[in-house]
C-alpha positions as a Markdown table, in Angstrom:
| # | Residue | x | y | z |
|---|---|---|---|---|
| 1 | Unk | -16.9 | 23.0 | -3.5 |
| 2 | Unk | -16.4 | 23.9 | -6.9 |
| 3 | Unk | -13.1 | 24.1 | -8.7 |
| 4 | Unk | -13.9 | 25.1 | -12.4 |
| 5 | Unk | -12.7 | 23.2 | -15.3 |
| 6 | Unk | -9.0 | 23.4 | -14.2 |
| 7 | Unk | -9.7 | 21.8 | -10.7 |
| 8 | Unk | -6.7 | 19.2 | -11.6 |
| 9 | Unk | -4.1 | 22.2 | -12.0 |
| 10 | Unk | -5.5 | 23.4 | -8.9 |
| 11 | Unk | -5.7 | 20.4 | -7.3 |
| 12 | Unk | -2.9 | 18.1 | -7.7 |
| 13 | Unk | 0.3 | 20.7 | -6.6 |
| 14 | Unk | -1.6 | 20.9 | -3.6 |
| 15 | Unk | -2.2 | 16.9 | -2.2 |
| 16 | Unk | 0.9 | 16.3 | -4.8 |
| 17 | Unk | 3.1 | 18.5 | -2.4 |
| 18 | Unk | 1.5 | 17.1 | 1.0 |
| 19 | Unk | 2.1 | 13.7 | -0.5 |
| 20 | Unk | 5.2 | 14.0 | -1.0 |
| 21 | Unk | 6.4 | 15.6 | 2.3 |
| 22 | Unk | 4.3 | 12.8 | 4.3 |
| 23 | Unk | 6.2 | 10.3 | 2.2 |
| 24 | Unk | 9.8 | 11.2 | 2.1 |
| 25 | Unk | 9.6 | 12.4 | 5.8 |
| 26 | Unk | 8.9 | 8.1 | 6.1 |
| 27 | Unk | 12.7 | 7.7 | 5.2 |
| 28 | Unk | 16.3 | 8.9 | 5.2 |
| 29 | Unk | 18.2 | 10.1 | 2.4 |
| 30 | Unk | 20.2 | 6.8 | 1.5 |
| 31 | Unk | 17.0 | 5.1 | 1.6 |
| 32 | Unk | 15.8 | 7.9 | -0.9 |
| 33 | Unk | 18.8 | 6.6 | -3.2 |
| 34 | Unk | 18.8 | 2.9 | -2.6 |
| 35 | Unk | 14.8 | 2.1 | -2.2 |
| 36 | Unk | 14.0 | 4.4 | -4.6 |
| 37 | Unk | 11.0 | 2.0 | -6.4 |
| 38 | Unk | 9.6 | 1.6 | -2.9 |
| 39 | Unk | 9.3 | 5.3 | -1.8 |
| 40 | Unk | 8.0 | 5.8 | -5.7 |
| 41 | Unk | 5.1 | 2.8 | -5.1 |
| 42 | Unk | 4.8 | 4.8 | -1.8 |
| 43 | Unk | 4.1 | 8.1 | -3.4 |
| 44 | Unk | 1.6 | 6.5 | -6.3 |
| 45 | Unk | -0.3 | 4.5 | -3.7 |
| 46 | Unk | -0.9 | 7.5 | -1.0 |
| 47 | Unk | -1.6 | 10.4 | -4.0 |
| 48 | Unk | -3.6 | 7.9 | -5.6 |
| 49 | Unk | -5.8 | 7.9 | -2.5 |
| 50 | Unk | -5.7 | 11.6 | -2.2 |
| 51 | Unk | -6.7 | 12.3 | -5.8 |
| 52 | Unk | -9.6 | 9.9 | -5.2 |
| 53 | Unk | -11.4 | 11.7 | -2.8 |
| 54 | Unk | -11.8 | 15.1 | -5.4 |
| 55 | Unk | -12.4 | 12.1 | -8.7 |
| 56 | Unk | -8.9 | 12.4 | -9.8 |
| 57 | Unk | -7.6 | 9.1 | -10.7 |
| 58 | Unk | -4.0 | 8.8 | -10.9 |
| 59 | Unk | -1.9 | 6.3 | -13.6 |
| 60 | Unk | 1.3 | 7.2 | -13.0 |
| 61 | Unk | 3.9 | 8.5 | -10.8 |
| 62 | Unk | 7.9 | 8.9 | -11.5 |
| 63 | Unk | 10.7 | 10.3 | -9.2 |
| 64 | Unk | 12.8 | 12.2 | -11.9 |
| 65 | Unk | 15.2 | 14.3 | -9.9 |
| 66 | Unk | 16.1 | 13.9 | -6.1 |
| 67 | Unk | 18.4 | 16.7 | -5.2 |
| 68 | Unk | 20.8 | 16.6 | -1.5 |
| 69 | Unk | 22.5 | 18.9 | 0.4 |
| 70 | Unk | 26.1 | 19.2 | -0.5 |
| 71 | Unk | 27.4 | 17.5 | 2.7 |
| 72 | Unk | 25.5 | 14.4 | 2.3 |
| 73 | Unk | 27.2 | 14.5 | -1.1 |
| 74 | Unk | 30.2 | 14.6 | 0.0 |
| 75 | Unk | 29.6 | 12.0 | 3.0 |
| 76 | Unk | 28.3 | 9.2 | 0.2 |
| 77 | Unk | 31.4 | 10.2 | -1.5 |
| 78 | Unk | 33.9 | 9.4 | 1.6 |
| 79 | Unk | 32.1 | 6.5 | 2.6 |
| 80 | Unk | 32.0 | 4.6 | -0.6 |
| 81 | Unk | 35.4 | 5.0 | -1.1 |
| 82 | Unk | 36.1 | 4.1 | 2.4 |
| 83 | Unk | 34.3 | 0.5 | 1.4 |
């Protein structure tokens, strides 16, 4: 199948996005927080093997912004000052 010459910008939103559902759906959201380097080796290694298979080789991955519901907000909140 042919892509063009902008297969990556075609490409990568689509396995980037499956990726990264397949991955985060792996943990809970204090995990999220507190193994962050772990779910972000997760995501490289797995989209890494994605790209591959269309000869896209990916060198880096980073988790910039991880965004939660307002209640889990507020239950971090209570709990660490509960500790």
């Amino acid at each position: 199948m042919k892509y063009g010459t902008d297969y990556a910008e075609i490409i990568l939103p689509v396995i980037g996005n499956e990726t990264l559902k397949a991955i985060v759906a792996r943990y809970d959201a204090q995990e999220l927080i507190t193994r962050k380097e772990q779910f972000t080796s997760d995501i490289q290694q797995a989209l890494s093997q994605r790209a591959a298979d269309f000869d896209i080789l990916v060198h880096d991955v980073a988790v910039t912004h991880l965004e939660f519901s307002e209640e889990f907000v507020k239950a971090m909140e209570q709990q660490y000052q509960h500790e």
